[in-house]
C-alpha positions, -999 to 999 in steps of 0.1 A, spaced: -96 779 60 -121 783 27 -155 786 36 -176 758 13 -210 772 33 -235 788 7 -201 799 -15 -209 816 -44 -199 795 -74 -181 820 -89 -162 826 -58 -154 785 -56 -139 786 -89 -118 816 -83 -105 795 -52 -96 767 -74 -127 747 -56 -126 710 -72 -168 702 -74 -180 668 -79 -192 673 -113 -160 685 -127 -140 659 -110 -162 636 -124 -164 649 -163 -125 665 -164 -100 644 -138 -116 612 -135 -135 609 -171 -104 620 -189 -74 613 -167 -88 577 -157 -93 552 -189 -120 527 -181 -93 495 -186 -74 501 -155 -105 508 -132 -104 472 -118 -65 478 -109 -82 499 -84 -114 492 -78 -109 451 -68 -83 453 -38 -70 422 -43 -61 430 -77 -40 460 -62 -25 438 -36 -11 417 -66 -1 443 -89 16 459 -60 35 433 -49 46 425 -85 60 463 -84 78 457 -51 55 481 -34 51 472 4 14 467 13 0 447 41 5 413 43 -24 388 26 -34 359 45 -57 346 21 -91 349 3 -125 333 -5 -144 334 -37 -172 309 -29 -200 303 -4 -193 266 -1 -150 280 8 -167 299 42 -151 279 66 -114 280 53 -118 314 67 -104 293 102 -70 285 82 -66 320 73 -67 333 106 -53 300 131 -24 325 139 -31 356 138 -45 377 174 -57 403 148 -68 407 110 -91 424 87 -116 411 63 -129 427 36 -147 428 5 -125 433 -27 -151 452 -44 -162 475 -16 -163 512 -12 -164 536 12 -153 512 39 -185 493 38 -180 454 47 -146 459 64 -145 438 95 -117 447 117 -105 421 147 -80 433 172 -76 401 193 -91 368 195 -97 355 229 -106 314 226 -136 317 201 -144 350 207 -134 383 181 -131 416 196 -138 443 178 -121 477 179 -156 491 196 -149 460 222 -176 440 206 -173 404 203 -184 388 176 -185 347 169 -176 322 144 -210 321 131 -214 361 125 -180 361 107 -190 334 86 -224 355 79 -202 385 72 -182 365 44 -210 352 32 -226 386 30 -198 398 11 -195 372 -17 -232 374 -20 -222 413 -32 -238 432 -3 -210 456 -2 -194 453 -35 -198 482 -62 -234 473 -85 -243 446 -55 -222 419 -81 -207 388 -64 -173 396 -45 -146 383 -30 -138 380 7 -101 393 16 -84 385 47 -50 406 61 -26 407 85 -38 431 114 -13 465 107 4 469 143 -7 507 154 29 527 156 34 546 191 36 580 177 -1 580 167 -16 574 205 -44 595 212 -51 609 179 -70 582 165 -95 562 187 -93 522 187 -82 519 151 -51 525 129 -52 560 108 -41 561 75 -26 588 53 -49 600 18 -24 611 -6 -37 622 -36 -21 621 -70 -28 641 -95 -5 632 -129 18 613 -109 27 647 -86 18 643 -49 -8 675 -47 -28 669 -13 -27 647 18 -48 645 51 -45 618 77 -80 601 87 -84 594 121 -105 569 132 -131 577 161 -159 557 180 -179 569 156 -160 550 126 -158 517 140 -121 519 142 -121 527 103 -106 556 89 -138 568 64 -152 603 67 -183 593 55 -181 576 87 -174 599 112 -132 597 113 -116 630 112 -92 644 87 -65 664 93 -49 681 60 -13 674 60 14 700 48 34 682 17 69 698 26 66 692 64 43 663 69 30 687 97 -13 692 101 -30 720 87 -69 722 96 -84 692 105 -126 683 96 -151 658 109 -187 655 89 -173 688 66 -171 709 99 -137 721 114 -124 705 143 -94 712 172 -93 682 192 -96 644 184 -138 643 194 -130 606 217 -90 620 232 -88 657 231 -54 653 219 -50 686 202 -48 677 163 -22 709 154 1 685 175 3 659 149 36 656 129 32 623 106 66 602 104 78 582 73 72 616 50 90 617 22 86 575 19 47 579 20 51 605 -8 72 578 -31 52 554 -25 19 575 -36 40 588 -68 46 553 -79 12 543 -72 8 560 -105 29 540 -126 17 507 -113 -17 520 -124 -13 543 -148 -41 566 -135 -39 605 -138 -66 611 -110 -56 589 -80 -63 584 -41 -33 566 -27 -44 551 9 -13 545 34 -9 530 66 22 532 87 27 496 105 50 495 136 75 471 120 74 473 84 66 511 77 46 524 52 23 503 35 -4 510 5 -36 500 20 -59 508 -11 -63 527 -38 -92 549 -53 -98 561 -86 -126 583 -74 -116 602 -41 -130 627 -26 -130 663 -21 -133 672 15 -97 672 15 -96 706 2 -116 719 35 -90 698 55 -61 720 33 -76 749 33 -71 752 -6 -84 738 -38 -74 715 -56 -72 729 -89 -46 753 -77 -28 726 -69 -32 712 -103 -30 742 -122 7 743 -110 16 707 -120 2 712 -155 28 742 -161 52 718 -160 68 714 -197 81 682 -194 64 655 -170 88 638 -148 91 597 -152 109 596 -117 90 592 -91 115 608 -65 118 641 -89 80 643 -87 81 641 -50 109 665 -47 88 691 -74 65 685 -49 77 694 -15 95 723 -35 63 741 -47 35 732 -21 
C-alpha cells in the first residue's frame, strides 16, 4: 500500500499521487465546464436527467421546495416502512436523514434512534432554509424509496446500505472502492464520516486495501468481518452504468455513487463532480497512473461497454 505519511512530494508525483490542488486546477478546472455543474451538484436534477437516459436510480417519492409544503412530507411517505430524505444541494452527506422503519408515529433510525413528526419536519425545514446546501442557498428537500440492503453485504457494513465510488476519468472506469457504513457514519456511506473504504479491483470486483479516517484497516471496526473477504456482485453492470454517467453529464472528472438494491440491482445514487482522493490509499495506487494510461489512447471510445471492457483489460 503507498505510504501518504510525510511523503516527499517528489516521491508522490513519481507515484502518480493525485493532490488536491491539481485535481482542482487540471481534472476538475479543465475536464469539468461550469454549465453542467448543477447536472451534478442538485440531486434531483440527476435523478431527472437519469431517468430521461434510462439509467436505473432509486425510486423518487417526491420533493418539497417550500416552508409552507412541510407537511406534504406525510403523503410522500403514507406507504413506505423506510426512506431517505435529503437535501438536493448537499455535500458530503450532510442533511441525509435515513429511516429504516416506522412504527405508528415513531421513525427509527439506522443508530435505533427514533425520531418524531415534529423533528422531521424541523429537518426539512432545516434543509430548505439551506443549512446543508452548497453556499448555505435555499434547497430543496428530496424524499426516496428506502434501497432494500442485498444479503451478500451482511456484516460488512453496519446498519446502513454501502455503496460503490466508481470513478470516471474521460468516460474510462479508472478506480472504485466500496464505502461501508459504520456506527460511526450514521448508517451513511461518507468517509469524512467515519465509513470505511475498501478499494475494489476493476477486473475482479474483488477488495484490495481497505481505509477508515486515511488509516488502513482489516476488519469492519462494528463486525470484524474480515474486509479481504468482500467480492462485490453486479460488476461489470456497476462499471456501465459509471461509464455512461459520463455521457448523461458530459463531465471528464466524475464520482459515480452506486447502490445495489435487493430487487432492482444497481442503482446510481449520486454523482460528484469533485470526489475525493483517499481512494488512491484504498487502491494502493495513484490516480494519475491510472489516467496517464487512458490518455494514450488514440481514439476515445463513444461506447460505453468498449470503455468498460479497455478497462477491465488494462487495470
Amino acid at each position: 500500500m503507498i505510504k501518504m505519511i510525510f511523503a516527499n512530494p517528489f516521491k508522490l508525483k513519481e507515484l502518480g499521487i493525485l493532490g488536491m490542488n491539481n485535481r482542482n486546477i487540471n481534472y476538475i478546472g479543465k475536464l469539468n465546464k461550469r454549465k453542467n455543474f448543477p447536472l451534478v451538484d442538485d440531486k434531483l436534477k440527476t435523478k431527472q436527467i437519469a431517468q430521461e437516459h434510462n439509467i436505473a436510480v432509486p425510486e423518487l417519492l417526491g420533493f418539497i421546495e417550500y416552508q409552507v409544503q412541510i407537511n406534504n412530507f406525510k403523503h410522500y411517505i403514507k406507504n413506505e416502512n423506510g426512506f431517505v430524505i435529503k437535501p438536493a444541494q448537499g455535500s458530503g452527506g450532510k442533511g441525509i436523514l435515513v429511516i429504516i422503519k416506522t412504527i405508528g408515529n415513531k421513525f427509527i433510525k439506522p443508530n435505533g434512534v427514533e425520531v418524531g413528526y415534529s423533528d422531521i419536519k424541523r429537518h426539512i425545514s432545516n434543509i430548505l432554509s439551506g443549512l446543508y446546501s452548497l453556499g448555505g442557498k435555499n434547497d430543496v428537500a428530496v424524499f426516496e424509496k428506502l434501497v432494500e440492503f442485498d444479503n451478500v453485504f451482511d456484516g460488512f457494513s453496519f446498519e446502513g446500505v454501502p455503496d460503490v465510488r466508481v470513478v470516471v476519468y474521460k468516460g474510462y472506469p479508472a478506480l472504485a472502492m466500496m464505502r461501508l457504513s459504520t456506527s460511526n457514519s450514521d448508517g451513511k456511506a461518507n468517509l469524512h464520516q467515519g465509513a470505511v473504504g475498501v478499494g475494489i479491483d476493476i477486473k475482479t470486483g474483488k477488495a484490495l486495501n481497505a481505509v477508515q479516517f486515511d488509516r488502513p484497516v482489516q476488519v469492519h471496526p462494528d463486525t470484524q468481518k474480515p474486509l479481504k473477504e468482500l467480492k462485490v456482485p453486479f460488476w461489470d453492470d456497476i462499471l456501465l452504468l459509471a461509464s455512461k454517467c459520463y455521457d448523461m453529464t458530459n463531465m471528464g472528472y466524475l464520482g459515480a455513487d452506486i447502490v445495489i438494491d435487493k430487487n432492482k440491482g444497481p442503482l446510481v445514487l449520486e454523482l460528484n463532480a469533485r470526489p475525493g482522493l483517499a481512494i488512491q490509499i484504498a487502491n494502493g495506487i495513484g490516480a494519475q497512473t491510472r489516467f496517464k494510461k487512458i490518455d494514450e489512447v488514440k481514439y476515445k471510445e463513444s461506447d460505453p461497454e468498449k470503455r468498460v471492457l479497455f478497462s477491465k483489460t488494462n487495470f
